[in-house]
Structures are given as C-alpha cells and as structure tokens.
N, C-alpha and C positions, 0 to 999 in steps of 0.2 A: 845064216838067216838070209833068206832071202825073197822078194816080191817080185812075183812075174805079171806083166800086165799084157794083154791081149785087148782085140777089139771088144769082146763079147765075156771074158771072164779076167779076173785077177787071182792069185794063189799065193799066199804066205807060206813060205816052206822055213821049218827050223831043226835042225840034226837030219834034215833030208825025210820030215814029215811035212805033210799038211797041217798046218794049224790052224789057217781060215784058210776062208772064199770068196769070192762075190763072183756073182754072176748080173747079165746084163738081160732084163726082161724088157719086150717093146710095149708089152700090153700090164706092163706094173703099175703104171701111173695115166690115169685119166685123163690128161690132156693130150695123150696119145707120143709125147717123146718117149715115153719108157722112159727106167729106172734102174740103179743098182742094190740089188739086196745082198750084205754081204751076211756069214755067218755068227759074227759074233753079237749083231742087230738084225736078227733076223725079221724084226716087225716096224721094221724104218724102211722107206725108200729115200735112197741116198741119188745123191749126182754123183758123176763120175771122180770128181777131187774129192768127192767129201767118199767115196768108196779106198781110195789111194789112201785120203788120212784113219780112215779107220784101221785097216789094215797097218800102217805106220804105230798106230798107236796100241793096237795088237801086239808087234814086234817090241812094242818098246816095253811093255808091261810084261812078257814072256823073259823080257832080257834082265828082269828084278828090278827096274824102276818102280815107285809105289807113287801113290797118289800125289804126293807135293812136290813131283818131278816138275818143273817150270813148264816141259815140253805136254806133260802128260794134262795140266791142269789146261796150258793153252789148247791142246786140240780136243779134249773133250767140250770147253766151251766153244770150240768151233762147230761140234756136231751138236751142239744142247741138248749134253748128256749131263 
C-alpha cells in the first residue's frame, strides 16, 4: 500500500492497484484557491491535508480496520463524515 502525492493529484495504490484518487481542481471552489476532490468523496471539496487524510483513511479501512478503529473514528471526525 501505498500514497503518492504530487502537486496537482494524489493516488492510493494497494496489491499495485488504484484504489482512490484525488485530484487538484483551481476552479472547484469559489473563492478561487481551488480544491481537492478525492474519489472515495467525490461531492466534498477538501484541502490539501484533509485530501492526504482521506486517502489515509481509505488505506486504513482497505487494510480490515472497521469502524471503532481509534484512528478510523479520529479521522472521519476530522473530515465531518
């Protein structure tokens, strides 16, 4: 498992698939910074940390952690999922 992060996209890779995405649009969000949309929220605009923890928390729940994982409960409530 692994997260690749670039300027303009990130990619969850696991057994050397893609799992998610995000990508960095400039015209996502109406204050004009852009945003990142990743796959697994695709109807959220995220910031760039809250793109990382999604994806993070992607991997962790791929990896058989379930819902009362400490890490899993902490970063969902970081995204106010």
């Amino acid at each position: 498992m692994s997260v690749r992060i670039n300027a303009t996209s990130m990619t969850l890779e696991i057994d050397d698939r893609v799992a998610a995405t995000a990508r960095f649009s400039q015209h996502a969000a109406a204050d004009g910074n852009g945003a990142w949309i990743v796959s697994t929220h695709p109807a959220r605009l995220l910031s760039r940390n809250q793109a990382i923890t999604a994806l993070t928390l992607a991997e962790r729940l791929a990896a058989g952690y379930g819902d009362d994982d400490p890490f899993v409960i902490g970063w969902r409530e970081e995204l106010f999922l």
